[in-house]
C-alpha positions in Angstrom: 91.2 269.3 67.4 89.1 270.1 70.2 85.7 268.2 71.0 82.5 269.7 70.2 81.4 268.3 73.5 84.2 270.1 75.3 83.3 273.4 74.2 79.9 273.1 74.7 80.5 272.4 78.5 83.6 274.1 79.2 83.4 277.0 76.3 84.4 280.0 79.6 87.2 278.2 80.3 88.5 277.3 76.9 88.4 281.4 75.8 90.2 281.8 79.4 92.8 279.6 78.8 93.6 280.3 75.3 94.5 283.6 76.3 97.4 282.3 77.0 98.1 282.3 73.6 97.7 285.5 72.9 94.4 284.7 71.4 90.6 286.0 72.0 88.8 283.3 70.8 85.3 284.4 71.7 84.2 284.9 68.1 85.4 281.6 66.3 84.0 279.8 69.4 80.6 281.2 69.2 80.7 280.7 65.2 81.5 277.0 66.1 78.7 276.7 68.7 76.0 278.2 66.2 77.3 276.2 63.8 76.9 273.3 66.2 73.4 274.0 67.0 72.2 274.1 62.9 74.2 271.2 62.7 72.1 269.1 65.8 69.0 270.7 65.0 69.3 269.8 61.2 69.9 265.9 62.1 67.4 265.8 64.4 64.5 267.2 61.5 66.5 263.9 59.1 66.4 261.8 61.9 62.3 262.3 62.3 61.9 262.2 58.4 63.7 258.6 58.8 61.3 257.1 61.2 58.2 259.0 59.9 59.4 257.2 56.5 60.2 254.0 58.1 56.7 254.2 60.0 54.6 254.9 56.9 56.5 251.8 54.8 55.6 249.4 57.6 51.6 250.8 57.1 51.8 250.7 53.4 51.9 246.9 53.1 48.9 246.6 55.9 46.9 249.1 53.8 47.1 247.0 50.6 46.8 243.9 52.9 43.1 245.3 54.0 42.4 246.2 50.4 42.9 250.0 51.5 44.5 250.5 47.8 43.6 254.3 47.6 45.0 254.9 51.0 48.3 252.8 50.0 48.6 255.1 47.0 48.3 257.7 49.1 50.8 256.8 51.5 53.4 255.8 48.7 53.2 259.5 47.3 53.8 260.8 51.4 57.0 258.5 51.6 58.5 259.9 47.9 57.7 263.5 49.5 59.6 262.6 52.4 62.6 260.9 50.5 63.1 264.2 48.6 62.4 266.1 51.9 65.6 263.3 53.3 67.7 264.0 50.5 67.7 267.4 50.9 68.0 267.2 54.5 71.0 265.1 53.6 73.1 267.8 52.1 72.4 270.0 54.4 73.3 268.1 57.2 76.7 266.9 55.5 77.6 270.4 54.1 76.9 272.0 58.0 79.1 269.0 59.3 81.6 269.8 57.1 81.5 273.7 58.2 81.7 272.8 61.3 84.9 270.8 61.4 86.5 273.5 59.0 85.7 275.8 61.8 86.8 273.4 64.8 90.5 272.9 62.6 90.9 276.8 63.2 90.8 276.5 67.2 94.4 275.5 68.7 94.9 272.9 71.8 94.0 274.7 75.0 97.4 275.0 76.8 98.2 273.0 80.0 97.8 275.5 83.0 102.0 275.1 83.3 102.0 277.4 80.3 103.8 280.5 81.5 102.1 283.6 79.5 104.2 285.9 76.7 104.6 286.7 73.1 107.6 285.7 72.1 110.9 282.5 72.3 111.7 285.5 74.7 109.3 284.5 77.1 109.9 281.3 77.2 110.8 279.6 80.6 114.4 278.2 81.5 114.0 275.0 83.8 116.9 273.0 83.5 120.6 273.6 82.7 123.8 271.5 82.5 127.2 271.2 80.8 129.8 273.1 80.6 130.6 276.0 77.7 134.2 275.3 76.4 135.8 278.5 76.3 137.1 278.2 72.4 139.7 281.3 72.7 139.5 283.9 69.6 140.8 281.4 66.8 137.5 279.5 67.3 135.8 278.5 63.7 132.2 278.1 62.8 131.1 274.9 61.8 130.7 275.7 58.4 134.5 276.9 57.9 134.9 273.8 60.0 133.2 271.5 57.2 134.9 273.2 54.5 138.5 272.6 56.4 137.9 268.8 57.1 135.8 268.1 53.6 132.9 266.6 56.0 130.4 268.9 54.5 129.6 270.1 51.1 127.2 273.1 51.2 128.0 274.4 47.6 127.1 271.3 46.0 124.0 270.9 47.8 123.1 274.2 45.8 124.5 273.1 42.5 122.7 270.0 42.4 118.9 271.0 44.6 119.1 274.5 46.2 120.1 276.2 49.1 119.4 274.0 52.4 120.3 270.4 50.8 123.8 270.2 51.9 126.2 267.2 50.6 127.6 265.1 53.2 131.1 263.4 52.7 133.4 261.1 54.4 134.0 261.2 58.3 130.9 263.6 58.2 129.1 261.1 56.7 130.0 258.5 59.2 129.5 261.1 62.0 126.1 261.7 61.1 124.9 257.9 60.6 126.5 257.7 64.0 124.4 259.8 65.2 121.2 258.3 63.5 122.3 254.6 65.0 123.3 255.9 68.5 119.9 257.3 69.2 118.0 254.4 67.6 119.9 252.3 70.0 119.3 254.4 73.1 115.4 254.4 71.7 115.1 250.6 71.4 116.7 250.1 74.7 114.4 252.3 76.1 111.4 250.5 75.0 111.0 252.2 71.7 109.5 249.9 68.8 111.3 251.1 65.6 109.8 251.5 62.2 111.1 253.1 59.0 107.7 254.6 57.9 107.6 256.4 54.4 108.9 259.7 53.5 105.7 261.2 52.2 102.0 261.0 53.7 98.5 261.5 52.7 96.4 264.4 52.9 94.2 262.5 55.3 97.4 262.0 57.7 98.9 265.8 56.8 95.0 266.4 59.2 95.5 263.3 61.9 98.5 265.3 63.2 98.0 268.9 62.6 99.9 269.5 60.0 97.2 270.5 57.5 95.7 272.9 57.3 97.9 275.3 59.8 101.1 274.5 58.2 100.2 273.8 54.6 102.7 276.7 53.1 105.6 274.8 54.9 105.2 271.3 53.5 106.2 270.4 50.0 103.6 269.1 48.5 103.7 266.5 45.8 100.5 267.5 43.6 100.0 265.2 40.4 100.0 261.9 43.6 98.8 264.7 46.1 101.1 263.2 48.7 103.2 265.4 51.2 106.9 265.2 52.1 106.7 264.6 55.6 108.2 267.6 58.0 108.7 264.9 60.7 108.5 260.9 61.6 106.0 262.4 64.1 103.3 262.3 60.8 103.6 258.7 59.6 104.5 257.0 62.9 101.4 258.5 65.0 99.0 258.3 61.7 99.4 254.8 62.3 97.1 254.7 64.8 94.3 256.7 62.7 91.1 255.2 62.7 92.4 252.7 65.6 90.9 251.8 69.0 93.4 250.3 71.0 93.1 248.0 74.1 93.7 249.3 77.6 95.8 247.1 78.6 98.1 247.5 75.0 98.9 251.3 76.5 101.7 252.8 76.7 102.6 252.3 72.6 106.1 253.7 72.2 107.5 253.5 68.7 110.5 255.3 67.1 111.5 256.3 63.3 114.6 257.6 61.5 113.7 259.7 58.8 114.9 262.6 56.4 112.5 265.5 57.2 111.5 268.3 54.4 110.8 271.6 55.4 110.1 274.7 53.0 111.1 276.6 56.0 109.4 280.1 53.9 110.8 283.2 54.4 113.9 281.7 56.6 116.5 284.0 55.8 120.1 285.8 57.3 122.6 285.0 59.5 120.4 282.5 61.7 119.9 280.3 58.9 123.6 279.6 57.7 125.3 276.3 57.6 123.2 273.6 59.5 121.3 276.4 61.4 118.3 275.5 59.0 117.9 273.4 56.4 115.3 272.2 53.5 116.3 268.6 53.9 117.8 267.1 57.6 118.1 263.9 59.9 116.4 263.1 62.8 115.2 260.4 64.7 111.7 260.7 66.8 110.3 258.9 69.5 105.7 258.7 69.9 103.8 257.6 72.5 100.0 256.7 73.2 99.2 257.0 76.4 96.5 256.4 79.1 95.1 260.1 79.9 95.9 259.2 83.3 99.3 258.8 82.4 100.4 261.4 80.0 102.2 263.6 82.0 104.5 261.4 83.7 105.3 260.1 80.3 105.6 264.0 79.2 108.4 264.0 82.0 110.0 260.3 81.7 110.2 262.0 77.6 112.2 265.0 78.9 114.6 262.9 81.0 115.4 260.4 78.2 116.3 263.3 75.4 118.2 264.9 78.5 120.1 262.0 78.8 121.0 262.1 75.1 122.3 265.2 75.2 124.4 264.8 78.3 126.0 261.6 76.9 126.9 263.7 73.5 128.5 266.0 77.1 127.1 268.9 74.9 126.1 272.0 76.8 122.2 272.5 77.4 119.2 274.0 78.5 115.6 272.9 78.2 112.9 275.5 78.0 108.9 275.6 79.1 107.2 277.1 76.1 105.2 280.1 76.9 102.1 280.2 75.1 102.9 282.8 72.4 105.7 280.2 71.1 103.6 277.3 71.9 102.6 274.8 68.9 99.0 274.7 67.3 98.6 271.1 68.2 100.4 271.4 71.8 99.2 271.5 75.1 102.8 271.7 76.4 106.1 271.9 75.1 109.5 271.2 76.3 112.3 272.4 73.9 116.3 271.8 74.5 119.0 273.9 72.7 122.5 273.6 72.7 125.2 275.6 73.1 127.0 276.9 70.0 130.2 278.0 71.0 132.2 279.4 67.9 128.8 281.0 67.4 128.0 281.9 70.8 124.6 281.0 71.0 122.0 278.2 71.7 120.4 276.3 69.0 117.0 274.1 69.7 117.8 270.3 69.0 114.5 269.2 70.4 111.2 269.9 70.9 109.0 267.3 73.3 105.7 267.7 73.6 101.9 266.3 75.6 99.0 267.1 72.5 96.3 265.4 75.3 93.5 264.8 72.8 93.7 267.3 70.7 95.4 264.6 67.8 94.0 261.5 69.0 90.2 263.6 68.1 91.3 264.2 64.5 92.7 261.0 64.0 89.9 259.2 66.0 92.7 257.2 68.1 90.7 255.8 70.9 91.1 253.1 73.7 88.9 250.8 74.9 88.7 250.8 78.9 87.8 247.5 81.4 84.1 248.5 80.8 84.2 248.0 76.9 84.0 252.5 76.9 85.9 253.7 74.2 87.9 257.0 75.0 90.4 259.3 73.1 94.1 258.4 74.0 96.5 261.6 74.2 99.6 261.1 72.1 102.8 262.8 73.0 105.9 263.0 70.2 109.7 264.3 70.9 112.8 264.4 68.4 115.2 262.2 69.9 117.5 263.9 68.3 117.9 266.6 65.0 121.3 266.2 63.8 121.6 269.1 62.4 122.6 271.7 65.1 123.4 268.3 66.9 126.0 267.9 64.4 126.4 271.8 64.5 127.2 271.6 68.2 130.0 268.8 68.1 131.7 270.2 65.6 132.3 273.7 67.1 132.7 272.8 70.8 134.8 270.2 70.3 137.2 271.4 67.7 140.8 271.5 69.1 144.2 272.5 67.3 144.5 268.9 66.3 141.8 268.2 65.0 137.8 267.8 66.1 137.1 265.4 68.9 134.3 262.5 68.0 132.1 262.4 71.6 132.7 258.8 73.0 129.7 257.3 73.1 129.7 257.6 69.3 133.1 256.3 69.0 131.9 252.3 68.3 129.8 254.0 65.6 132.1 256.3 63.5 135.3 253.8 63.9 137.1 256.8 64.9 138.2 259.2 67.7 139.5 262.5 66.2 138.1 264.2 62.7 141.5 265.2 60.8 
């Protein structure tokens, strides 16, 4: 969420630069503005009530004090005017407040000026490739035919048992995925990472901290009699953490990471793009977070990008990393990095990670702030990458490295799976 503060002093270049987006903002910020100025104008009119009240309370008991009884009387009736006049004052106050942040949740981060323009995943910016594409030849099998032939996945039963997008599964792709899940908590910790295993569903209160709610309230199931949320991503618990906390300067930069299942209604998902692991309801992934220093942000942005490149080179999984242009950008984001993968049995690149600087725009909503050498408390910006999904991960490895033998386990998983070759 933006600060009220920012738009009142930068509101030109806030409509400028969400542009970018696709968006003409002019209207919602004015409304916000207005709504700003009823809001300040309101509290100030309580604000006076208070100390005329307090004023006339002190006088009261010098009144009586001098025998002024009539006077006192008189002054007692003026303070239960002004109480009513306060309580009044009050609601309106609380009810414009509340306007006003409805209004402010409506207003996406302003993108970083590295934001190429365009309306579309079309327009998104390639700047970085590596890997090679195995050629596969013509007999090449999907990783769904793939699962079926090796009985590592079990999409069928997934539907018999939950629905379509739960997939079962079994055996070595079992032990292929919790591989997976251990490798990159390992490469986290030994980054610096902190791990947790936070809960699986969140708050309506932390669904808001991170952006979530309201802007993607159709996509999250939603637990209703405990009003809880299934979280879409570790991102949501791990950063929510931090809600309502000021921080010490000298504590920054946090870095924490999480394993969790992630649930995702994924609405109106549909066709070829979707079979198999493609997308799922229900999937893996490990995330890293980080506070950081304003000052700092970007190079952590960067030093972010270079780990999850890392992760994806050892996997020696063809990739590129893209710069999101703004009409692909996230609500919450002021600038997104996302890496796909290559496919090769279906010929195409799948995105395994999205990494990503929200400045303040999180840190406001949750009220995550720092205190600096001169006791001044300031927002942190908090930054969040999955490190990795294993889904298309999983996807990915199963495809590329399929051979007439049998599917080749990459080898820095080898010491987790306890095997070489899927047969």
């Amino acid at each position: 969420m933006l600060e009220i503060h920012r738009i009142r002093e930068e509101k030109d270049q806030i409509i400028e630069a969400l542009k970018v987006r696709n968006l003409d903002a002019t209207a919602k910020i004015e409304s916000i503005l207005d709504m700003d100025t009823k809001w300040r104008s309101a509290k100030g009119e309580l604000e006076a009530i208070a100390a005329e009240s307090n004023k006339i309370a002190k006088e009261i008991g010098q009144l009586f004090a001098q025998g002024k009884q009539s006077e006192a009387n008189a002054a007692k009736a003026k303070t239960q005017e002004l109480k009513e006049s306060e309580k009044e004052l009050k609601e309106t106050v609380n009810q414009l407040a509340d306007s006003l942040q409805q209004l402010l949740y409506e207003i996406p981060n302003v993108p970083d000026p590295l934001v190429p323009s365009g309306k579309s995943d079309q327009d998104n910016e390639e700047v970085d490739k590596g890997g090679v594409i195995p050629n596969l030849g013509q007999h090449a099998e999907s990783h769904w035919d793939l699962a079926k032939k090796y009985n590592l996945i079990d999409f069928e039963m997934g539907v018999k048992v939950t629905g379509a997008g739960f997939p079962f599964f079994i055996g070595q792709g079992a032990r292929l995925q919790r591989a997976l899940i251990n490798y990159f908590l390992d490469q986290a910790r030994d980054a610096g990472y902190t791990e947790f295993i936070p809960p699986f569903v969140v708050n309506e209160a932390s669904g808001y901290g991170t952006g979530q709610l309201p802007d993607k309230e159709g996509q999250m199931y939603h637990c209703q009699i405990d009003d809880l949320y299934l979280i879409p991503t570790a991102e949501v618990p791990l950063t929510n953490m931090y809600r309502d906390v000021i921080v010490n300067e000298e504590d920054l930069p946090i870095k924490v990471t999480g394993y969790t299942p992630c649930f995702r209604r994924e609405a109106g998902s549909y066709g070829k793009d979707v079979r198999g692991l493609n997308r799922l309801h229900q999937f893996d992934k490990v995330e890293i977070v980080r506070v950081e220093h304003p000052d700092n942000s970007y190079a952590a942005l960067d030093e972010m990008v270079s780990y999850v490149k890392s992760l994806v080179e050892n996997l020696g999984l063809p990739y590129r990393i893209l710069r999101l242009c703004g009409g692909d950008l996230g609500f919450t984001s002021a600038l997104t990095y996302d890496f796909e993968v290559f496919s090769a049995a279906q010929e195409k690149w799948l995105e395994v990670s999205s990494v990503s600087n929200f400045e303040t725009f999180q840190a406001n909503r949750l009220k995550l702030r720092f205190k600096d050498a001169e006791n001044r408390k300031n927002l942190a910006h908090t930054l969040n990458g999955s490190a990795l999904a294993l889904p298309r991960i999983m996807a990915a490895i199963l495809e590329n490295n399929q051979t007439a033998e049998g599917i080749k386990v990459p080898e820095v998983l080898v010491k987790y799976t306890g095997f070489d070759m899927i047969r």
